[in-house]
N, C-alpha and C positions, 0 to 999 in steps of 0.2 A: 457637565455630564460626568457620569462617574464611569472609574477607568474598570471596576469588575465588569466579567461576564454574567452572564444570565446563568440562573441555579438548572442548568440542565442538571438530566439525571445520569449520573455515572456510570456507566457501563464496565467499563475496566479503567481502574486505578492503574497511574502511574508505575508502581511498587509492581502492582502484576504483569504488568506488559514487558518491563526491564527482566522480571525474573523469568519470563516466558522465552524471552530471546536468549537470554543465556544458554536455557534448555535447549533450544533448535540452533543455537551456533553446536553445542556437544553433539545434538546430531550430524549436523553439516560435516562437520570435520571428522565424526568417526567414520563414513564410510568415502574417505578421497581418498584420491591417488597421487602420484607425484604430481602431478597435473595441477596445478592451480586453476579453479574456474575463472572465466572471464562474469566478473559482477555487473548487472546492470538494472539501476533502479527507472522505476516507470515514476517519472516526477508529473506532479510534485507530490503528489502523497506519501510517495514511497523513501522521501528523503530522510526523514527520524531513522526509520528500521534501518535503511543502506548503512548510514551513520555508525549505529550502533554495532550492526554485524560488521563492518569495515575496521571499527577498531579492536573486537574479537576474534574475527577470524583470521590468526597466521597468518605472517608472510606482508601485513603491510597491500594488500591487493587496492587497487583503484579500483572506483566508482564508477563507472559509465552511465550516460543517463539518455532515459528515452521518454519521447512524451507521447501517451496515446489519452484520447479521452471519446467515452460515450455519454459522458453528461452533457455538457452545458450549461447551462445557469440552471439547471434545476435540480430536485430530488429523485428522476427518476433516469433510468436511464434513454438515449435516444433509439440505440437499436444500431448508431453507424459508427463505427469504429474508426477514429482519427490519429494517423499515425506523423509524428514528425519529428527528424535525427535519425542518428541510429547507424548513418552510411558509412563514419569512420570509426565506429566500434570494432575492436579486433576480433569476432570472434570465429575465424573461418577454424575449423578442425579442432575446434574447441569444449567443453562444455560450458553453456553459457547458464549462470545463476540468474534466474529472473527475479527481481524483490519487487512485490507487489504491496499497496495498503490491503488493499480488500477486493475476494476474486466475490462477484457479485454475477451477473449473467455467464459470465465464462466470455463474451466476444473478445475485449480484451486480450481476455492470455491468449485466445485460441489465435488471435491476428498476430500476436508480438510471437505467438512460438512458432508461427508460419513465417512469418520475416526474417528471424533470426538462423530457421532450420533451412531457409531459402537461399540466405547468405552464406551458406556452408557450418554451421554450427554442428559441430560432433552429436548435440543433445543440448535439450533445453529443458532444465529445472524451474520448478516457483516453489518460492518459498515468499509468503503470505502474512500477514499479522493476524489480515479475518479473513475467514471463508464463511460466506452464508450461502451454502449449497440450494436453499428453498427457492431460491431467483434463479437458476440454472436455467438456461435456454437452449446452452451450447454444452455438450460432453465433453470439462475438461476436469480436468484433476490436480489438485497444486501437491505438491510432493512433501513440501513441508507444509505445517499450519498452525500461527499460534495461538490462534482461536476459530471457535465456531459460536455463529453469533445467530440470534433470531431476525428476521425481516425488520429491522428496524433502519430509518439513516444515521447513519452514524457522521461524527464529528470528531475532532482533535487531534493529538498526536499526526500530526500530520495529514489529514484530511479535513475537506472545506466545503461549506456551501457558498459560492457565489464567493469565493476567496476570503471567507471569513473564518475566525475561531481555528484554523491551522495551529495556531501557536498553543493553543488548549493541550497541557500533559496528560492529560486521562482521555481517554476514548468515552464520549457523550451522545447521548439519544437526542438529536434535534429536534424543538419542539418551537413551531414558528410561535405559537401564542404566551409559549413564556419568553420567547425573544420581544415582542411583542411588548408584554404586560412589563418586563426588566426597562424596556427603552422607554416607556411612558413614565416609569417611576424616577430613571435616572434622569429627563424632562423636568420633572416636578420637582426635584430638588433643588 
């Protein structure tokens, strides 16, 4: 069987996503304070960006990670917000940086900013790779965003259907039938 993926269609290249985040680390940092924020990525999607902003944003700051999920094994979401960790994160009187892959409904952030601001967090930021505001269910707002994308499932860079294509560096429009028609070909080979 051959070791390519399937020719999804590219959504965001590599090249933009790394130059995107540059951009929202210059935001991030221009308006701190002495304060260093307490970081904490919602894994696993959100592990490339923490990554990446971890090694540009000053100071060396740790990663904290939190896992909430409304998927499932599917494309869509469930509706129930599953939250687990998170009880030995520092962030009582703090600002806490939420790193999200993609605010999609909004339950998500609205449940992890209620956790964290419940925990004692001074404030809670998100800062996002995608916001697709058209799925919104829940009123929330990511502060930072490095993109706005259309209704589409997205893939890669760090997000997965059914724990697959994670490792893909460009952000990809999932498309079961060319996953589909790619594994019958890679079969016939």
């Amino acid at each position: 069987m051959s070791n390519t993926n399937p020719p999804f269609r590219v959504l965001l290249s590599r090249d933009d996503i790394v130059r995107r985040i540059h951009e929202l680390v210059r935001d991030l940092t221009a308006g701190t304070t002495d304060e260093p924020p307490c970081l904490v990525a919602v894994v696993e999607g959100a592990r490339p960006l923490a990554r990446h902003l971890q090694r540009l944003i000053p100071g060396g700051l740790p990663v904290h990670e939190i896992r909430a999920s409304s998927y499932g094994g599917g494309t869509t979401s469930s509706g129930q917000v599953s939250v687990s960790g998170g009880a030995e994160i520092p962030c009582e009187g703090r600002v806490v940086l939420l790193i999200e892959d993609i605010v999609d409904t909004g339950r998500t952030i609205a449940r992890l900013k209620e956790h964290f601001l419940g925990a004692g967090a001074k404030e809670c930021r998100v800062v996002t790779l995608l916001d697709k505001p058209s799925r919104r269910v829940v009123d929330v707002v990511a502060d930072h965003i490095g993109f706005e994308i259309p209704d589409e499932f997205v893939i890669g860079f760090g997000m997965d259907i059914d724990g697959r294509y994670r490792e893909l560096e460009d952000v990809v429009i999932y498309d079961a039938d060319i996953e589909r028609a790619h594994q019958r070909a890679a079969a016939a080979e």
